[in-house]
Each structure stands twice: as structure tokens, then as C-alpha cells.
BAVO-947820 format. One record per residue (C-alpha): z, x, y; residue in one letter. Coordinates in nm, 4 decimals. Layout:
BEGIN
zz/xx/yy/r
Z/X/Y/A
...
//
This chain:
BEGIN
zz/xx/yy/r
4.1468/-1.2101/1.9310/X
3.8802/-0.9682/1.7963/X
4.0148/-0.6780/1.6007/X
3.9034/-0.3454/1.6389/X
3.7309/-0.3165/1.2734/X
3.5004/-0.6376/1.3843/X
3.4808/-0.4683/1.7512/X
3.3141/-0.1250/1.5251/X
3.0835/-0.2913/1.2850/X
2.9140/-0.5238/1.5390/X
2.8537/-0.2125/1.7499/X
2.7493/-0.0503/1.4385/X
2.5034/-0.3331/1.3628/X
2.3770/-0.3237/1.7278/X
2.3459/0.0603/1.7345/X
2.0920/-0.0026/1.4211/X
1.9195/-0.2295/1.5293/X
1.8810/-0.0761/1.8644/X
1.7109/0.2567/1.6320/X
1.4603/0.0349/1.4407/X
1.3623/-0.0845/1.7383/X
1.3070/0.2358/1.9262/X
1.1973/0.3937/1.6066/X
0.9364/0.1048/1.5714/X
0.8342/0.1054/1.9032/X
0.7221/0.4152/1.9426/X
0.5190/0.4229/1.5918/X
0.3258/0.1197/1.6531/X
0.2355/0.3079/2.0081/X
0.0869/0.5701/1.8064/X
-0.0369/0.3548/1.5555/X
-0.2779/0.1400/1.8207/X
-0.6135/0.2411/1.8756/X
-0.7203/0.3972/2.2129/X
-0.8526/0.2262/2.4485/X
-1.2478/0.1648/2.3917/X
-1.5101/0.3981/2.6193/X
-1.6111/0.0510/2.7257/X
-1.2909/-0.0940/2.8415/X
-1.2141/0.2575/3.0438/X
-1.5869/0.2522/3.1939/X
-1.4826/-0.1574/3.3070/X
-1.1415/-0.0038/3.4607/X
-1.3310/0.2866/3.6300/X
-1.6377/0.0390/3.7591/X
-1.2480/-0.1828/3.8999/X
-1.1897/0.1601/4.0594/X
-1.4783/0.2380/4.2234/X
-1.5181/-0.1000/4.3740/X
-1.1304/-0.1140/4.4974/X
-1.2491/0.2889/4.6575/X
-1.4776/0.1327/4.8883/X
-1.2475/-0.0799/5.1130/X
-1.2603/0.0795/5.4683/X
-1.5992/0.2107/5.4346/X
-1.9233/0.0661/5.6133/X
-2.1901/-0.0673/5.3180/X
-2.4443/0.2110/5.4821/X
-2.1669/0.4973/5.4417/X
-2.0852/0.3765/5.0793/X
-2.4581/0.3574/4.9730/X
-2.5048/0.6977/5.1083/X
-2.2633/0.8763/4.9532/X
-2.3616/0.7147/4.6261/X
-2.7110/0.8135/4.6671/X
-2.6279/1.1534/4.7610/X
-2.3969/1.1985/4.4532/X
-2.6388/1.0706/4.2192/X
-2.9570/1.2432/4.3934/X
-3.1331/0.9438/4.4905/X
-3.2404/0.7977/4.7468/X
-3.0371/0.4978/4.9541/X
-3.2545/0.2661/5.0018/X
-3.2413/0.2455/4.5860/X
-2.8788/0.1824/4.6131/X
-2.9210/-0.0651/4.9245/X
-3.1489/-0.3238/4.6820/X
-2.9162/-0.2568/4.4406/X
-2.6387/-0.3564/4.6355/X
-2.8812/-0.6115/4.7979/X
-2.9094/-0.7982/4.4111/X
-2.5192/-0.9075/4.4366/X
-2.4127/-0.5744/4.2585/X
-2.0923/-0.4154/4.3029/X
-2.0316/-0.0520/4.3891/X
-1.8630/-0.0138/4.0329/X
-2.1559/-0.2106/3.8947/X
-2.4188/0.0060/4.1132/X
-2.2242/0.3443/4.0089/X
-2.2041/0.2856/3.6246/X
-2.6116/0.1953/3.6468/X
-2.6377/0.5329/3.8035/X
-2.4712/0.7082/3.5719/X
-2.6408/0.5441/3.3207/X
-2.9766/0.5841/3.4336/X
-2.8873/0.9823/3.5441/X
-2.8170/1.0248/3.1941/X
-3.1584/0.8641/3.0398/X
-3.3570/1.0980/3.2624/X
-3.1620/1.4093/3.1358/X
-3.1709/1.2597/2.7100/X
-3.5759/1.1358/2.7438/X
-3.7096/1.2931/3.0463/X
-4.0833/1.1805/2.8928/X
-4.0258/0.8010/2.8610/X
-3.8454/0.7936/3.1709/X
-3.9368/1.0941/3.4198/X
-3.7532/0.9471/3.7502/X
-3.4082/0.7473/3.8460/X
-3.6149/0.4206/3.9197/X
-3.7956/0.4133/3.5862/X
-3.4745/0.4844/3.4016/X
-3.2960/0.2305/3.6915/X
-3.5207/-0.0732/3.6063/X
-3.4476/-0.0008/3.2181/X
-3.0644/-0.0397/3.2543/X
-3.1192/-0.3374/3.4630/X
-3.3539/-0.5060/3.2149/X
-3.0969/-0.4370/2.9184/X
-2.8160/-0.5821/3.2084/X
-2.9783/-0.9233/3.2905/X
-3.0242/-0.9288/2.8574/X
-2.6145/-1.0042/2.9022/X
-2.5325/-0.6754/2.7337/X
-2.2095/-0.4631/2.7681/X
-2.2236/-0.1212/2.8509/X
-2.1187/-0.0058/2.5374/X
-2.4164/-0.1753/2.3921/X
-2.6614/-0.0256/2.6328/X
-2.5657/0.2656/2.6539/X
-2.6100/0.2602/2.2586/X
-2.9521/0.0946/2.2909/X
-3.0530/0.3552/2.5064/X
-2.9039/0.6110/2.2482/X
-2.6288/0.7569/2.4959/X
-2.2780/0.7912/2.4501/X
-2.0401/0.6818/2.7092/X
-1.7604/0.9350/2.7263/X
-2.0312/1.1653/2.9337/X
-2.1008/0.8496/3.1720/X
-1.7679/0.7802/3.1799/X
-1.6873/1.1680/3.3033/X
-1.9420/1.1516/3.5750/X
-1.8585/0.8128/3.7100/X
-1.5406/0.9496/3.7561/X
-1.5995/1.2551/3.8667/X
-1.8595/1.0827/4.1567/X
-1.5221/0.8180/4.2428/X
-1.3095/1.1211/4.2734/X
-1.5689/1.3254/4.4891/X
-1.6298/0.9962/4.7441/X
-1.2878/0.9448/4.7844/X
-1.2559/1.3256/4.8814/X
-1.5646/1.3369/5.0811/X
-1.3846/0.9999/5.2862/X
-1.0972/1.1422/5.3275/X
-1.2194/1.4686/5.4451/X
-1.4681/1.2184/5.7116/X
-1.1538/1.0119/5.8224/X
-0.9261/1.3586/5.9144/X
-1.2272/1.4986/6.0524/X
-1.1405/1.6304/6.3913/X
-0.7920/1.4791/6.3953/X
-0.5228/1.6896/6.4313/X
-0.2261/1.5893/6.1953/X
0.0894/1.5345/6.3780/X
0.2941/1.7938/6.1660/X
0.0083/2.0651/6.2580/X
0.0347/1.9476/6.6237/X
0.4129/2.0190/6.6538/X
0.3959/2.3353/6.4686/X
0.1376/2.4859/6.6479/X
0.3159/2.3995/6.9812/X
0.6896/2.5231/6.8196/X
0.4981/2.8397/6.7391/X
0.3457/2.8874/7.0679/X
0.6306/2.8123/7.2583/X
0.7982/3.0512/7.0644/X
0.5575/3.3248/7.1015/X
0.6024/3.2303/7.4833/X
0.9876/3.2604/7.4818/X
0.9558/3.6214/7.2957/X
0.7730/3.7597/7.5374/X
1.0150/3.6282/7.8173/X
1.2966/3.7363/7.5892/X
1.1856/4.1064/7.5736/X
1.1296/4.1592/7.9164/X
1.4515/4.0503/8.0534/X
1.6841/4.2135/7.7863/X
1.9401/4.4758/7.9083/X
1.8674/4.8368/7.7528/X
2.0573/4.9253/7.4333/X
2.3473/5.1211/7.5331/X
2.4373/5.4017/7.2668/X
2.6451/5.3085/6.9933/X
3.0312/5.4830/6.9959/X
3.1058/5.6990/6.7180/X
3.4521/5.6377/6.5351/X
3.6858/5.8126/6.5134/X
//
């Protein structure tokens, strides 16, 4: 049999250790780096490419083009090369943000375009491109999201368009139905008889 002073320590010794544990759990959290700008534009190119199930190629190029203010047919031989859409969108962004940083060197999307793609078929990262082209990636980052997060509204604003939700459906005919029984209600009721004073 255990006795109660062995029963204490051990849960003593496991309430410790169960501390240093939390305690050095949550300081190595704060102690590891964030994650890269590379490694979140990666997850975000993931994104974009997962975004695009349920959508025709034509519709997804489209929308693309019109968020990045070029034309499709740049984003169809894009697409047409074996890119992805996350692949295609990060490119874009890229490129959108050499024509804003040098607009002299590279005046138009496909001039800045065929630069990202040269540095691309080199084998390099997007970190390292987006250095070589003297950019930062947080601001590519921001608008690659910010074009994800527009196309997914701008699909899901196309795939409810003209449908009636079924909750709207049923309120609007609970509300006119009761509009409907009001009326009937007011015509048929009894005048209001005068109320007896008390004594």
C-alpha cells in the first residue's frame, strides 16, 4: 500500500514538472522566429490555387486579369506554360510591383511579366527575386492576398447571384402572410366596448 506522504510528493513532482513544461513551452513559442515572407507567400500561392476549385479556367483567368489590370489572354499563356493560379498570381503581384518601383526599365505588366519569368526558369525562390528585383515581399504578399480574398468574394457574390436563400424565402412569405392575416384580422374584429369603471 502507498501512503499518503508518497501519494503528495509524487503529485508534487508531477505538478512541477507539469510547470516547466508549460512554462517552457510557451517561451520557446516566443522564442522561434516567424515564419519567413517566403514561406507565407508559398502558403498563400497553396491558397490561391485550392480557391479556384469550382471555377471554369476562363472565369478564373478573368478575374485575375481584372484584379491585376491586365489583360486575359496574358494570364491564359500563363496558365497555358503549366503555371498554377498561385504561381500565375504571385508573378502578378510581382510584376505589378516592378512597374510601380522602376516604371522606366519596365513601363508595362508584360515587360515586367517576362522579367519575373526569366529570374523563375533561373530556379530562384521568390524571396530571391523579389530581392533581385529590389522589392520586398510583405507588400506582394498583402496584395496577393488581398486579390485571393477579393476573387473569392467576387465568386461568391456570382454563385448567390439571383438565388434566393431559403431563410430569405420563408421570411419573406411568414411576413407576407402575416401582413395578409392583419388585414383580415382588423376587419372582422368586434368594436371595443367601453371599459366599466370600478367601483
Amino acid at each position: 500500500m502507498i501512503s499518503k506522504s508518497k501519494v503528495m510528493n509524487l503529485s508534487q513532482v508531477l505538478w512541477i514538472m507539469g510547470s516547466v513544461t508549460f512554462w517552457w513551452g510557451s517561451l520557446s513559442a516566443q522564442l522561434l522566429p516567424p515564419a519567413s515572407e517566403d514561406v507565407k507567400l508559398r502558403v498563400t500561392q497553396q491558397e490561391l490555387d485550392e480557391d479556384t476549385a469550382g471555377r471554369s479556367e476562363k472565369a478564373q483567368a478573368e478575374a485575375l486579369a481584372r484584379q491585376f489590370k491586365v489583360e486575359p489572354s496574358a494570364v491564359e499563356s500563363l496558365r497555358n506554360s503549366k503555371q498554377g493560379w498561385g504561381e500565375i498570381g504571385i508573378r502578378l503581384g510581382l510584376a505589378q510591383g516592378l512597374t510601380k518601383a522602376d516604371p522606366k526599365t519596365y513601363p508595362t505588366m508584360a515587360k515586367a511579366l517576362q522579367k519575373v519569368g526569366d529570374l523563375r526558369t533561373q530556379k530562384m525562390g521568390w524571396d530571391a527575386i523579389a530581392k533581385e528585383l529590389g522589392l520586398a515581399l510583405g507588400p506582394v504578399i498583402s496584395e496577393v492576398q488581398r486579390v485571393r480574398q477579393e476573387m473569392r468574394a467576387e465568386a461568391k457574390r456570382a454563385a448567390t447571384e439571383g438565388v434566393v436563400m431559403p431563410e430569405r424565402a420563408l421570411e419573406r412569405s411568414q411576413t407576407a402572410q402575416a401582413s395578409q392575416s392583419d388585414r383580415a384580422d382588423k376587419t372582422q374584429r368586434p368594436k371595443r366596448t367601453e371599459k366599466l369603471q370600478r367601483p
